[in-house]
Structures are given as C-alpha cells and as structure tokens.
KETORRO-962922 format. One line per 5 residues: their letters; for each residue x, y, z of C-alpha. Coordinates in nm, 2 decimals. Layout:
N
a) X:Y:Z ~ ...
***
This chain:
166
xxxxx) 2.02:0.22:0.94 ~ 2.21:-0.06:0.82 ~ 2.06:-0.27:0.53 ~ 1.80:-0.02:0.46 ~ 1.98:0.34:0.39
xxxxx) 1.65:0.43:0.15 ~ 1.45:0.46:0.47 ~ 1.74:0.73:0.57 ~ 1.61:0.96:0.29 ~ 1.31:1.22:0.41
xxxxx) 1.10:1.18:0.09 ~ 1.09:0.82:0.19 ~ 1.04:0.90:0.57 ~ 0.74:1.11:0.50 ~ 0.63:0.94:0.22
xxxxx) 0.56:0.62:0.38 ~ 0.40:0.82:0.62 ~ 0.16:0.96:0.39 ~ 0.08:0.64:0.27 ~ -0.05:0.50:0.61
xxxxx) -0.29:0.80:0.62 ~ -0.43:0.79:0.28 ~ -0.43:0.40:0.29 ~ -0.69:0.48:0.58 ~ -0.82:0.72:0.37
xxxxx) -0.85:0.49:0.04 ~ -0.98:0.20:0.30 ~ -1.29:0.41:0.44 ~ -1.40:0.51:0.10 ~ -1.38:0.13:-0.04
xxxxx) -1.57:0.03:0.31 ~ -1.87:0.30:0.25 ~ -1.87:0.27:-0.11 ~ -1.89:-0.11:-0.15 ~ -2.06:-0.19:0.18
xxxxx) -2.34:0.08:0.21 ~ -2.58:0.07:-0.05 ~ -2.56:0.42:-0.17 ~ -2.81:0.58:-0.39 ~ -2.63:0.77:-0.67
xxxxx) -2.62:1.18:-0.57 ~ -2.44:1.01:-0.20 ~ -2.21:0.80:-0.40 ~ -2.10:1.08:-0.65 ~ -2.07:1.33:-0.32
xxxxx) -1.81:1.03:-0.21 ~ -1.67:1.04:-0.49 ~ -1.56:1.38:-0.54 ~ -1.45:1.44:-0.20 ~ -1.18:1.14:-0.25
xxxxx) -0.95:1.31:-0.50 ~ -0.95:1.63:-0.29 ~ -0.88:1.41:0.04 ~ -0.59:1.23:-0.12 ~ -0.47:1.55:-0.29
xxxxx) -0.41:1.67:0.07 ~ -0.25:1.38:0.19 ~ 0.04:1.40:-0.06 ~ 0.05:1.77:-0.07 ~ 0.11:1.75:0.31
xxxxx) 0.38:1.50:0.25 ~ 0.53:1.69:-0.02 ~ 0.54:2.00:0.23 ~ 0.66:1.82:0.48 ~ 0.94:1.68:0.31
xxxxx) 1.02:1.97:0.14 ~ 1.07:2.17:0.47 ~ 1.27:1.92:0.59 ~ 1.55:1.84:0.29 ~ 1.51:2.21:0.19
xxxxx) 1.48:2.09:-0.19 ~ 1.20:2.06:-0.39 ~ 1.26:1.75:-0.58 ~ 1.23:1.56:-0.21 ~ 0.82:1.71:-0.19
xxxxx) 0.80:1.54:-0.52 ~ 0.94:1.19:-0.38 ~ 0.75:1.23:-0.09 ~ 0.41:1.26:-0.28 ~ 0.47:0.99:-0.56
xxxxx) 0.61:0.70:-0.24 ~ 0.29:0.84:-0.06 ~ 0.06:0.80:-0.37 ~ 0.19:0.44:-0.47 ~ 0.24:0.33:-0.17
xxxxx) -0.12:0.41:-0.04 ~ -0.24:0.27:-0.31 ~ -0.12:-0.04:-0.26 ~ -0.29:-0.05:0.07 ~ -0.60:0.06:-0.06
xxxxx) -0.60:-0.17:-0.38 ~ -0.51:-0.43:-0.10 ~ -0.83:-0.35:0.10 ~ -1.05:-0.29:-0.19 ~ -0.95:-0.64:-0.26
xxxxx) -1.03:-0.78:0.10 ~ -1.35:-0.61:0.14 ~ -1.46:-0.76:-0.20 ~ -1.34:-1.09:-0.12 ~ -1.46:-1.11:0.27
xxxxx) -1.80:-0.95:0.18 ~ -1.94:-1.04:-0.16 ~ -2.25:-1.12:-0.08 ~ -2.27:-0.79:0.08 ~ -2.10:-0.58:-0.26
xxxxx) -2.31:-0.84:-0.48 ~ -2.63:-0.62:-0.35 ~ -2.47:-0.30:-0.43 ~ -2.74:-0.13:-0.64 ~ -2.53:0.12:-0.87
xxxxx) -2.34:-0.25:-0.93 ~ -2.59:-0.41:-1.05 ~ -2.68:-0.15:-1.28 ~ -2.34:-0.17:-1.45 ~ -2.35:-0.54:-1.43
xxxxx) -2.69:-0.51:-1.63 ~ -2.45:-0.25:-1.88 ~ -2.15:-0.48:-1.88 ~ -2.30:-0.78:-2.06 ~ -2.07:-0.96:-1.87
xxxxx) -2.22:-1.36:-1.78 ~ -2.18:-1.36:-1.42 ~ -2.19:-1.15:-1.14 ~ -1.88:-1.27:-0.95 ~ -1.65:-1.25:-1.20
xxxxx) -1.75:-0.86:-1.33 ~ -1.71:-0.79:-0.95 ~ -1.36:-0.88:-0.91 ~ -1.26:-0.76:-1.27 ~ -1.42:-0.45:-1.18
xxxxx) -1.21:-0.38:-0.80 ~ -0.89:-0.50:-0.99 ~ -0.94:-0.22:-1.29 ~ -1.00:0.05:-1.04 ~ -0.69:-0.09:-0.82
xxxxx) -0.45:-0.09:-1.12 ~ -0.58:0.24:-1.23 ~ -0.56:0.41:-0.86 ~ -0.18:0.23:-0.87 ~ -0.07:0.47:-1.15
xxxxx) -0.29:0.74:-1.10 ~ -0.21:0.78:-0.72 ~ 0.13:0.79:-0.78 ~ 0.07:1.07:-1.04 ~ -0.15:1.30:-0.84
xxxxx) 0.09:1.21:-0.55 ~ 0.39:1.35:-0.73 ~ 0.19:1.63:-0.84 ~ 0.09:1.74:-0.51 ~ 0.36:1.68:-0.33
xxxxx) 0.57:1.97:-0.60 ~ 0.26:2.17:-0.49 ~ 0.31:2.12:-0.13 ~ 0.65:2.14:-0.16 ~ 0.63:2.45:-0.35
xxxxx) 0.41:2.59:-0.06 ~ 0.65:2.51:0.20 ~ 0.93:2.65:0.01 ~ 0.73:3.00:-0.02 ~ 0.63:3.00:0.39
xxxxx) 0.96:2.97:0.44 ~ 1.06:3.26:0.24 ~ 0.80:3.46:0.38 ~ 0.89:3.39:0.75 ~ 1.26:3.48:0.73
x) 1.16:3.84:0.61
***
C-alpha cells in the first residue's frame, strides 16, 4: 500500500480489527449502562463481565497476530492497537450517548447517588466530567490490558502451534 505501509504490518491488520469488535463491545456496555436504569447487583454483574469481554478481544487479536507474523512481540502490537484504538471508539460513543441522551443518563439512579456524593453544583457538568474520567482512564488502561492480553494470546498461539507440529 502506498502512503500507508503501517497498515502492511499484521499487528496493525489485526489490531484494528480488534478494535472494531471491542468498540462494539465498549459501545453496548456504555448503551445499557447509561441508558437502562440499572439497580446496583445488575450494574456490577455489567461490570465485571466487561473486563473479561475485552480481555478476549485483545487476546484473540494477539493470537491472531501472533500465528500470523510467527513472533511474539506482533500479539503484543496487536493487543495494545486493539485496546487504544477501541477505546477511542468507545470513549467516542460514551461521549455521544451522553451528549444525545442526557435527559435520559440525568435519571440514572446509581448517578444520582454519586452526584449526591460528589458535592459537585450541577448535575450537567458532574455528568460530562464523569464520562470524560472514565474515557481517559479506559484510553490508557485499554491499551494496557490490550497489550497484556494480546502477549497472552500470543503466547497461546505460539504453544498450539508447537503442539500441532508434534
């Protein structure tokens, strides 16, 4: 590819795949969470099943990658492009749901109840403050656990492939 020979490389390939499937991922968890009015046990369920979801994701790219380049170092590229990269979608969407539908988040009950914490003076302003902490947070910690899991996945592919040339 002319004018774009970072698109040639597989972590990149894969990784950007990965991002388009856990920037869905990120996106349905922002929808539910912000736009159903969950009571707490339902939310914290929803919680916990994101990191495992994403961990996936980018363990699968890592794999992926990994299979394909042969190296190691390429399920790690795959993993961290996947993380930030999917983060950026999802911090985008968080951002679009709170924006298009803030009448809608403003009736969030667990919200109001950390507005009521917060002290902050208005409602609006701890609502965006709050999806932009948790997007710049989710920006370096996806790319992180994306890295993370994508040695992981790497690492598994590495040790099928071992195991299927015996």
């Amino acid at each position: 590819m002319a004018g774009r020979p970072w698109l040639d490389y597989p972590s990149v390939q894969v990784g950007l795949r990965g991002a388009l499937v856990s920037g869905a991922v990120l996106t349905a968890y922002h929808l539910v969470n912000n736009l159903a009015n969950l009571a707490a046990r339902p939310q914290a369920l929803l919680s916990a099943c994101l990191l495992p979801a994403l961990g996936l994701v980018y363990g699968w790219a890592g794999a992926l990658a990994t299979r394909r380049s042969g190296r190691l170092p390429t399920g790690l590229g795959a993993g961290a492009v996947a993380g930030f990269a999917g983060s950026v979608i999802g911090f985008a969407t968080l951002m679009l749901i709170t924006a298009l539908f803030l009448n809608v988040v403003r009736q969030n009950t667990l919200l109001l109840q950390d507005f009521a914490r917060s002290g902050s003076s208005s409602l609006e302003r701890f609502v965006f403050e709050d999806a932009l902490g948790g997007g710049a947070f989710m920006l370096v910690w996806g790319t992180v656990l994306g890295g993370a899991c994508g040695v992981v996945g790497g690492w598994f592919a590495r040790l099928r492939a071992r195991s299927s040339r015996r």
